[in-house]
C-alpha positions as CSV (number, residue, x, y, z in Angstrom):
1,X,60.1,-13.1,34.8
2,X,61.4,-10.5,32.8
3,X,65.3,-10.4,32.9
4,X,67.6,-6.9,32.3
5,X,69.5,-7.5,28.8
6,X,71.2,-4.8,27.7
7,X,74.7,-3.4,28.8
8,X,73.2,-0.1,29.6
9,X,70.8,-1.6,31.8
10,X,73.2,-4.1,33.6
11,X,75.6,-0.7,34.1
12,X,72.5,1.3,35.4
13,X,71.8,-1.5,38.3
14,X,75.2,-1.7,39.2
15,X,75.5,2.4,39.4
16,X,72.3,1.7,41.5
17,X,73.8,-1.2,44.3
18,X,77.2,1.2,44.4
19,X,74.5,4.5,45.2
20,X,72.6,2.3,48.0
21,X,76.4,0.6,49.4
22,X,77.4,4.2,49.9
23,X,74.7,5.3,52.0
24,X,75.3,2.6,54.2
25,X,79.0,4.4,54.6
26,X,80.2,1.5,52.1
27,X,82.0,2.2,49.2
28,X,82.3,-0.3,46.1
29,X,85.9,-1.1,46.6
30,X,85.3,-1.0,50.7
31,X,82.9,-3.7,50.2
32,X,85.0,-5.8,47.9
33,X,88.1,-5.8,50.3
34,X,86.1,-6.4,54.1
35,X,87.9,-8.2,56.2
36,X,86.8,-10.1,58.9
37,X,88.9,-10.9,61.7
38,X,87.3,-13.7,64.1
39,X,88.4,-13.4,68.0
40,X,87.4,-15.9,70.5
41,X,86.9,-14.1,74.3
42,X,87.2,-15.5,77.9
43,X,83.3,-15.0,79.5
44,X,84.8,-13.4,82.8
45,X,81.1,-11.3,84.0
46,X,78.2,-10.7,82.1
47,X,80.3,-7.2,81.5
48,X,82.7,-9.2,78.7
49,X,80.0,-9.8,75.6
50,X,79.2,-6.2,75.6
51,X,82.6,-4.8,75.8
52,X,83.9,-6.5,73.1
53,X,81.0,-5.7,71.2
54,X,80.9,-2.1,71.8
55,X,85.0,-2.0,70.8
56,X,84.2,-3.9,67.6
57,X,81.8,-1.3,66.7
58,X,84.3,1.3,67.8
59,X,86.7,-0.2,66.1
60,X,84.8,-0.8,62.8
61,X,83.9,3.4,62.9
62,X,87.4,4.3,62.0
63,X,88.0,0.7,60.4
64,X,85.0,0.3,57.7
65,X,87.5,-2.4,55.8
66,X,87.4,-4.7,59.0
67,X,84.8,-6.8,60.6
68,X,85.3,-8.0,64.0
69,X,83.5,-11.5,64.6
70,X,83.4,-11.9,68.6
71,X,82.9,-15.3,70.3
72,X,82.5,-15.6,73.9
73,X,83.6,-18.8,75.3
74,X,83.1,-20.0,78.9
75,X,86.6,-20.4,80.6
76,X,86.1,-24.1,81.5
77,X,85.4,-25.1,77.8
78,X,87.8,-22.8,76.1
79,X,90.9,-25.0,76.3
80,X,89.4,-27.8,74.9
81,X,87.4,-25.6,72.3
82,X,90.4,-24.4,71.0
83,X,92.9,-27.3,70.5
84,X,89.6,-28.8,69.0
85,X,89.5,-25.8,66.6
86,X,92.8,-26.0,65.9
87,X,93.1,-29.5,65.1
88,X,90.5,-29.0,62.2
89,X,91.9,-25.4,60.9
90,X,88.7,-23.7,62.3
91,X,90.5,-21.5,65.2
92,X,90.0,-18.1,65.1
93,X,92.5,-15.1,64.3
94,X,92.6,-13.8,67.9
95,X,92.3,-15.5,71.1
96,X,92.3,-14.5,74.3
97,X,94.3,-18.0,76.5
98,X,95.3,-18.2,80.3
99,X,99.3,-17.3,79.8
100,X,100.0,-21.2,81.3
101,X,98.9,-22.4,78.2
102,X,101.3,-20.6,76.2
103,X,104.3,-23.3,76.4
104,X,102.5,-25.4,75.1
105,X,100.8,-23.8,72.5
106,X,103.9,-22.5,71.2
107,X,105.6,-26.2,71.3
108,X,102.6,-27.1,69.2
109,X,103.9,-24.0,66.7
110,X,100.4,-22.7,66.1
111,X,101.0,-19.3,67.6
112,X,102.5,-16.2,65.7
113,X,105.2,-14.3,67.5
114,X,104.2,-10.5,68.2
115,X,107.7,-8.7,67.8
116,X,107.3,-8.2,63.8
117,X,104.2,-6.3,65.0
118,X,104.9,-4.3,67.5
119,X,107.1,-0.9,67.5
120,X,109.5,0.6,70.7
121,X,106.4,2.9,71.9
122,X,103.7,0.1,71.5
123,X,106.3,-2.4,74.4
124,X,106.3,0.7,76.1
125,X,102.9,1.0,77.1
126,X,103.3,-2.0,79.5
127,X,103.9,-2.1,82.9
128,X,107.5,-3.6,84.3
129,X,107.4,-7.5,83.4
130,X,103.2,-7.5,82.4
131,X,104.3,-7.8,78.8
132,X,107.2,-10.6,79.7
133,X,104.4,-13.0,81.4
134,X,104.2,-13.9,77.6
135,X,107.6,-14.2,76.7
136,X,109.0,-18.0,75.9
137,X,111.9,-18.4,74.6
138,X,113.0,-14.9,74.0
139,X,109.7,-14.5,71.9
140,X,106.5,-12.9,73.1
141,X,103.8,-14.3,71.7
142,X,100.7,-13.2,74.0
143,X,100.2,-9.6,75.0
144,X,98.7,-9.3,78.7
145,X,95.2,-8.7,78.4
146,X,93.9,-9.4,82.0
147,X,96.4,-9.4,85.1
148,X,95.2,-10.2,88.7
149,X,96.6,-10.9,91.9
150,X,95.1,-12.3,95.1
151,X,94.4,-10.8,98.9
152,X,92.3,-11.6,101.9
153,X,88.8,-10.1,102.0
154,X,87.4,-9.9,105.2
155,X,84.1,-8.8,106.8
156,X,84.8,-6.3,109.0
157,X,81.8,-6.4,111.0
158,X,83.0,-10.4,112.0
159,X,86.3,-9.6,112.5
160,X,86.0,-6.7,114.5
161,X,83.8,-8.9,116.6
162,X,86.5,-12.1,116.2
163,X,89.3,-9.3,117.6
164,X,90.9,-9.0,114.2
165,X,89.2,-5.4,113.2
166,X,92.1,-5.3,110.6
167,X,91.7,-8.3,109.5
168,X,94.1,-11.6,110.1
169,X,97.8,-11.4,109.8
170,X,99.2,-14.5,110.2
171,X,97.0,-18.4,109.7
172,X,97.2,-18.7,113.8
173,X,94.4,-15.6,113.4
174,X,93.0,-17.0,110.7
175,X,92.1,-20.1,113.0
176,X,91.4,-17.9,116.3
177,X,89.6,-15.6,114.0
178,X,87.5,-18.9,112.5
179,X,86.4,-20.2,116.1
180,X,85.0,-17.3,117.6
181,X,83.2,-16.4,114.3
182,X,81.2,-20.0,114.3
183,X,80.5,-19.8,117.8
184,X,78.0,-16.9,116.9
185,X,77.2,-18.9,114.0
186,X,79.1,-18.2,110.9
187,X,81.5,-19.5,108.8
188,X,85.2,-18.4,109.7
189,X,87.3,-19.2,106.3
190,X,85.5,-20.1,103.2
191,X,87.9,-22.8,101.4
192,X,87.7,-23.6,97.7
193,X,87.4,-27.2,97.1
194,X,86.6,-27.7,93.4
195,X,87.4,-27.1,89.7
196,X,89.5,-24.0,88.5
197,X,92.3,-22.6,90.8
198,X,91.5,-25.3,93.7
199,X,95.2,-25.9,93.5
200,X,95.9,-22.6,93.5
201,X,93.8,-21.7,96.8
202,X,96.7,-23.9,98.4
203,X,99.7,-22.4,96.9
204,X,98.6,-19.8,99.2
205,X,99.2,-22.1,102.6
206,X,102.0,-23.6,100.4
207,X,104.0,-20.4,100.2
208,X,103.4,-19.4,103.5
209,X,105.2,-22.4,104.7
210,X,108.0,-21.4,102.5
211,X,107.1,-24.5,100.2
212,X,107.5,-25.0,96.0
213,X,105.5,-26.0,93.7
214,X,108.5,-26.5,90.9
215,X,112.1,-26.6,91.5
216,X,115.1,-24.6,89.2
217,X,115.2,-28.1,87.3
218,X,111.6,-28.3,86.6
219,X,110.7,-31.2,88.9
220,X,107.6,-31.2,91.4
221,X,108.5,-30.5,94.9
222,X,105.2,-29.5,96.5
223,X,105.0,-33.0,98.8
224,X,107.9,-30.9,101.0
225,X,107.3,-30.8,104.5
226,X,106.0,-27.6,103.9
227,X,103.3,-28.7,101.5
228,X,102.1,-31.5,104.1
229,X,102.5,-28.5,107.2
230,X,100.1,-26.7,104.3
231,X,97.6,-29.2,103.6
232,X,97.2,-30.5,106.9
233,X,96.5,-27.2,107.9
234,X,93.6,-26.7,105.5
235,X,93.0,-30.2,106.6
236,X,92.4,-29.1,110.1
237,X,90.4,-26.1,109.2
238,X,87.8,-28.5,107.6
239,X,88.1,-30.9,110.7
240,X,87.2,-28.1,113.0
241,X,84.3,-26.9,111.4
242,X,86.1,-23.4,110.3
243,X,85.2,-23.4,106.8
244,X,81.8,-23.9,105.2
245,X,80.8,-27.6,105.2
246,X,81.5,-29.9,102.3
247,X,84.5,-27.9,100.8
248,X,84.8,-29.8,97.8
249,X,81.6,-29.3,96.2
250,X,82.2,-25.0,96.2
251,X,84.0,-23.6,93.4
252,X,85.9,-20.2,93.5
253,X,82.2,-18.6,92.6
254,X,81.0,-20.6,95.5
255,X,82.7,-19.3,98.1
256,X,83.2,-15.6,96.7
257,X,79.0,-16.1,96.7
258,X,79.3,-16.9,100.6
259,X,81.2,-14.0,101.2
260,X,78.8,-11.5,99.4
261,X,75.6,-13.0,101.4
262,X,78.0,-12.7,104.7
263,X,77.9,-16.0,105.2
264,X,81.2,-16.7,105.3
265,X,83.9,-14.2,106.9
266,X,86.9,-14.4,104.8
267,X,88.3,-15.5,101.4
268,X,90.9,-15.2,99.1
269,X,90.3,-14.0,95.7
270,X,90.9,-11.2,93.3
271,X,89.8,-7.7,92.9
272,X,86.7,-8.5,90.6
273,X,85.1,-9.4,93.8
274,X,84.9,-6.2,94.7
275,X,82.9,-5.4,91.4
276,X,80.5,-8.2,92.0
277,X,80.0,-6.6,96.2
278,X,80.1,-3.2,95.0
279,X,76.8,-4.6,92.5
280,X,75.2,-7.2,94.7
281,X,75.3,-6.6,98.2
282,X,76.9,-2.6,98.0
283,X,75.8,-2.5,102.1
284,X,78.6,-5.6,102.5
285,X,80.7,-3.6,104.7
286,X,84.3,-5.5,104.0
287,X,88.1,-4.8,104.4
288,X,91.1,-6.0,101.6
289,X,94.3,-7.1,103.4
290,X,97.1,-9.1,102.5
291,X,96.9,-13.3,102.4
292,X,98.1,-14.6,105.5
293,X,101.5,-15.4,106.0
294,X,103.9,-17.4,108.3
295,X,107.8,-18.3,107.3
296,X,107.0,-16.6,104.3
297,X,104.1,-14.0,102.6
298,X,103.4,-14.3,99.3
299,X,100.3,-13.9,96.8
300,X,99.4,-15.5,93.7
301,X,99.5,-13.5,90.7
302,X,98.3,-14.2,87.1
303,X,97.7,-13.1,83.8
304,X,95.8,-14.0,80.8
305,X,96.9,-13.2,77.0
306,X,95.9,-12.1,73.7
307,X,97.2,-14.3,71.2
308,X,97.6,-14.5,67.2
309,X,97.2,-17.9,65.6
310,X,100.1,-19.0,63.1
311,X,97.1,-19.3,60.6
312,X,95.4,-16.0,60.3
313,X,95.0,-14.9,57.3
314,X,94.0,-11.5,57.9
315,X,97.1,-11.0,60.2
316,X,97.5,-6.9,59.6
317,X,94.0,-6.4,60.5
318,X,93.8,-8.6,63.5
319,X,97.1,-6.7,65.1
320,X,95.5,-3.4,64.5
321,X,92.5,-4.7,66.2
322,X,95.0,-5.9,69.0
323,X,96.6,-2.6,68.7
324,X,93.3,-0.7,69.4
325,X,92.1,-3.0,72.4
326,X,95.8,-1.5,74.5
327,X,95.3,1.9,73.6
328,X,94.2,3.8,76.9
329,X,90.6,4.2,76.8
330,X,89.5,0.5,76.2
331,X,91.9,-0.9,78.7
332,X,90.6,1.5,81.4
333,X,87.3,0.5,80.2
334,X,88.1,-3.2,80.4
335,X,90.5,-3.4,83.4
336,X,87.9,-1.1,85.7
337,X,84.2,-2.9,84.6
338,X,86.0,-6.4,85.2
339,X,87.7,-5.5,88.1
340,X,91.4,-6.6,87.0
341,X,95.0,-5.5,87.5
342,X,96.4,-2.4,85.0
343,X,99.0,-3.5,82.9
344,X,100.0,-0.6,80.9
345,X,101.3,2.7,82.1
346,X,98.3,5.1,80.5
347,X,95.9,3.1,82.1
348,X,97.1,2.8,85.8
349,X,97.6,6.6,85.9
350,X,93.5,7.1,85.3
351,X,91.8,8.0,88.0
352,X,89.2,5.5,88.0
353,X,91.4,4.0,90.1
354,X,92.9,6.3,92.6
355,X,90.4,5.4,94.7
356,X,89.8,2.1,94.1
357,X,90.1,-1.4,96.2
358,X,92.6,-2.0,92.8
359,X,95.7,0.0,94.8
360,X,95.3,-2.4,97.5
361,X,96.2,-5.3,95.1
362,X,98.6,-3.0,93.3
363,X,100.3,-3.4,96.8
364,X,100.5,-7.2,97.2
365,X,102.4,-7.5,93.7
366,X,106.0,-7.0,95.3
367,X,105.2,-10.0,96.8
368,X,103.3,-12.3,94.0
369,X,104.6,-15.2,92.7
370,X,103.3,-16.3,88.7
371,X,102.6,-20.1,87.9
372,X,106.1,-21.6,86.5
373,X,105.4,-21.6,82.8
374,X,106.1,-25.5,82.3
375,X,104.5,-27.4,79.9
376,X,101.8,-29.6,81.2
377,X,100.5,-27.1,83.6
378,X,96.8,-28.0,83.1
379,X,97.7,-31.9,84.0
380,X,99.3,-30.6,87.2
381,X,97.0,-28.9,88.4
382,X,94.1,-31.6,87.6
383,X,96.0,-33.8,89.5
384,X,97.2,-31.6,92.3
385,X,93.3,-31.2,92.7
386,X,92.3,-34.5,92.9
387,X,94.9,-34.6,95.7
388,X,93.9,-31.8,97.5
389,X,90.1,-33.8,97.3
390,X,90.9,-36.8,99.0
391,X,92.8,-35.0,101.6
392,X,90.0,-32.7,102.0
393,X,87.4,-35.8,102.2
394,X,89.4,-37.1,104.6
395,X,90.0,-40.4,102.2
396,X,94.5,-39.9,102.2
397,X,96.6,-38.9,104.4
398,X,98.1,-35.4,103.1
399,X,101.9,-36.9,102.7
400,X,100.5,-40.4,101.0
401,X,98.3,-37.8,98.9
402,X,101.0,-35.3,98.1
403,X,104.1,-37.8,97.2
404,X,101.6,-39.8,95.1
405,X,100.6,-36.4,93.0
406,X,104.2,-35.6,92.7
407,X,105.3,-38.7,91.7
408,X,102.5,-38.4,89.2
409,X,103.4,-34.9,88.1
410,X,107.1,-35.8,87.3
411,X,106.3,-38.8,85.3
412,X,104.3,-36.4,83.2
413,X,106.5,-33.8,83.5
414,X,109.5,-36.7,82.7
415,X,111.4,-35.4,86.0
């Protein structure tokens, strides 16, 4: 093996990498100063890999001193993945989190607050109180990077046929509706009955009732007499044979799956269903209207962030990457291929979306109500769901399961 000795020679291979760095759009120094900024990503469609791929290489065009390291992480795992990650110091600079984590996150002080990075016309972009769903404690510390809100999608073919050719108003149609739609042999009202949001599908009958989840003090209240009105309601649905059979073995991807094969003639759910129909089953001929109301309407209405851990080290690079993800084109990009809500201004006024099932859920949001940002969310809602199991099992009585979930809640609450 012969070895290069001299200085001139050691000068004239050097000369040579720095030649063959630059025509790779490199340049000695660039490569000596690369940063790489690691971002973890909520898997919402098989649309979410690619996007944030395709922005990273974006990015990187006018950014050749930044990497951007995605990794996609299935919603159910990324909770736990994370405080795992953060326990050992492996978490990554960027993260997007469901804003109901955010109390918590911040109690643990491993999040960096956003308002040393961000100037008067980048809080402008956002749309009214979008950028406040990540304010705690007079700090914002997640930016909103997905916003949804729920209505009532209906199959208009069914409906028309039920008498409800505009779909229900009110859960009396949703049950008259239900009845004549099974007696030609369909489901009437496909009810989720397992893992994420199966509390949430009952907020729905909750709210209608004029019922609480959470008090001004923080304590649980959702074993009201509204709750019970609520859950036996659901409870009699199941009883009647109005929803699909064995409710607590379909997931929110269950039932939205019922609706697209038209086995099932309404659902409540968000506007990426729409994406999925408009994909899968484009001949689905279906109608949008508002969720069901009786003492009170109401629809639930959520958002996910974009956070900064405390820890980054590469803290100026990972904002501008932040930065570049809420500039117009790859929100419009993001919002309209997942089928979410716009939350800032530049986006909303593209017309992608003038004609788009998105201005029908634009048009619930007067109405939507956000989950109470309390810490121990996550254990509320695993319990409220074990609740709403039994009840729909038929193994407790909805008041002995509510009081027993709220009395739960509070003690972990401390209430």
């Amino acid at each position: 093996m012969k070895f290069i000795s001299s200085t001139a020679q050691i000068q004239s291979a050097l000369a040579c990498l720095c030649i063959a760095a630059s025509l790779f759009g490199v340049t000695q120094a660039q490569a000596e100063t690369v940063q790489t900024v690691r971002i973890a990503v909520a898997h919402y469609s098989d649309q979410t890999l690619p996007y944030f791929q395709k922005m990273a290489k974006e990015f990187n065009k006018t950014n050749p001193g930044i990497t951007i390291k995605i990794e996609e992480v299935n919603w159910d795992n990324l909770q736990q993945k994370l405080q795992t990650d953060i326990s050992s110091g492996t978490n990554p600079d960027l993260s997007i989190v469901g804003t109901r984590w955010l109390l918590d996150l911040v109690k643990d002080d491993v999040l960096e607050p956003l308002a040393g990075h961000m100037t008067a016309p980048f809080k402008d972009r956002f749309i009214g109180e979008f950028l406040n769903s990540g304010n705690i404690n007079g700090q914002v510390y997640g930016l909103p990077i997905a916003a949804s809100a729920r209505g009532l999608y209906y199959n208009k073919i069914m409906l028309k046929n039920a008498g409800f050719p505009n779909g229900p108003k009110t859960w009396d149609d949703v049950f008259a509706a239900s009845k004549k739609i099974k007696a030609n042999g369909a489901y009437g009202f496909g009810l989720q009955g397992k893992e994420i949001e199966t509390e949430v599908y009952w907020f729905y009958a909750l709210w209608s009732q004029g019922g609480t989840i959470i008090d001004a003090n923080g304590k649980a209240v959702f074993d009201s007499a509204a709750g019970i009105k609520a859950a036996s309601m659901y409870k009699e649905l199941i009883n009647q044979g109005l929803t699909q059979p064995g409710v607590t073995s379909y997931s929110r991807e269950d039932v939205q799956n019922l609706f697209k094969q038209g086995r099932v003639a309404m659902v409540i759910t968000a506007p990426f269903l729409a994406k999925q129909i408009q994909k899968e089953n484009p001949a689905l001929q279906y109608g949008v209207t508002a969720v069901p109301g009786d003492v009170a309407s109401a629809t639930y209405a959520t958002t996910d962030s974009l956070v900064m851990f405390k820890n980054s080290k590469v803290k100026a690079a990972a904002w501008k990457f932040a930065d570049f993800l809420f500039s117009k084109a790859p929100r419009v990009t993001f919002t309209s291929s997942e089928g979410f809500l716009p939350t800032t201004k530049e986006e909303a006024s593209d017309p992608v979306f003038a004609d788009d099932v998105t201005k029908e859920f634009i048009g619930f949001l007067p109405t939507a109500k956000f989950p109470p940002v309390i810490a121990g969310w996550e254990d509320l809602s695993k319990i409220l769901s074990n609740a709403l199991q039994s009840i729909y099992l038929g193994k407790t009585k909805p008041d002995v399961a509510l009081k027993a979930a709220a009395a739960q809640t509070n003690h972990v609450l401390k209430k």
